[in-house]
N, C-alpha and C positions, 0 to 999 in steps of 0.2 A: 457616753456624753459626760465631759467634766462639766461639774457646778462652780462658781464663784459666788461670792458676794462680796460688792464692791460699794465703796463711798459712791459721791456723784462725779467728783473727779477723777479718782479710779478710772469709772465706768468712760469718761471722754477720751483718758488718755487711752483707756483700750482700744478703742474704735479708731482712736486717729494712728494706732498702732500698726494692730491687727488687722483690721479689715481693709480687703482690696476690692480692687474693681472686678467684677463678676462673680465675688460671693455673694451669698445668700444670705439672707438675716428676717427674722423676725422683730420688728421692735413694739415695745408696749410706751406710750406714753402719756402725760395726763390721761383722753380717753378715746386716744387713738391707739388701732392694734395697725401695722402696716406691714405688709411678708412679701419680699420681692427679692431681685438682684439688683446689687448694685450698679449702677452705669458709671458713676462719676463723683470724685470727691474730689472738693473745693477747696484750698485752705488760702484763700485770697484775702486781702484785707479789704474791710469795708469800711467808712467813714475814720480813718485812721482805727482802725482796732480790728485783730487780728478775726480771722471768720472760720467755718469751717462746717460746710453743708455738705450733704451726701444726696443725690440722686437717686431714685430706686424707683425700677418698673414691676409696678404692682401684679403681684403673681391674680390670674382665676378673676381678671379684669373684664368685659366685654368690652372696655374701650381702650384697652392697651394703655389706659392711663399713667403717667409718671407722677412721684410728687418729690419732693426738693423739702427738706428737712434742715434746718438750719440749728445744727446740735447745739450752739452755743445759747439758744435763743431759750430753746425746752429744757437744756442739761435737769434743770431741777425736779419736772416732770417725767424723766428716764423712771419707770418701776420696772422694766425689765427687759432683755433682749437673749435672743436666741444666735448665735451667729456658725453659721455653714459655710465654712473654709472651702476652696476649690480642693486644696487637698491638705489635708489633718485631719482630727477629731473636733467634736460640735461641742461648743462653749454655750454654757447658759449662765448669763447673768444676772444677776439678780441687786437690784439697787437696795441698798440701805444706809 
C-alpha cells in the first residue's frame, strides 16, 4: 500500500483525478468514516460555481444505503482516505 500526505487540495485534486466509478474507497471526514464503491461522480456546476460530488454505496449496509458527498463542501474536513483502484495498488491518504 503507498502512503501520501497531502495538503487539502492536493487531496481534492487526487480524487477528481484518480478515482473512478467502481473503485472503492474508504473515506474519513469531520466524523464521518464511509467505505463503499463508487457509483457516480458529479463535476456539474451548481449555482454558477463549479461542483463535484461522488456517489457511493455504502459497503456492510442492511439497507443498501447510498450517500452523496459533496467534496467541495467538506474538502476542509477530509483527515483521511483510503482509495482501491479496480486495478493498481491501494493509496492511503492522509490530509495535512
Amino acid at each position: 500500500m503507498k502512503k501520501l500526505e497531502l495538503t487539502v487540495k492536493e487531496a481534492v485534486d487526487y480524487l477528481k483525478e484518480n478515482v473512478g466509478i467502481h473503485d472503492r474507497i474508504e473515506i474519513s471526514y469531520n466524523r464521518i468514516f464511509a467505505e463503499g464503491e463508487i457509483l457516480n461522480m458529479d463535476f456539474s456546476e451548481y449555482f454558477g460555481k463549479p461542483g463535484f460530488k461522488m456517489l457511493i454505496s455504502l459497503d456492510e449496509s442492511d439497507l443498501g444505503a447510498t450517500i452523496e458527498i459533496d467534496v467541495y463542501e467538506v474538502q476542509d474536513d477530509i483527515i483521511e482516505f483510503v482509495h482501491y483502484p479496480r486495478e493498481g495498488e491501494e493509496i492511503d491518504v492522509t490530509v495535512v
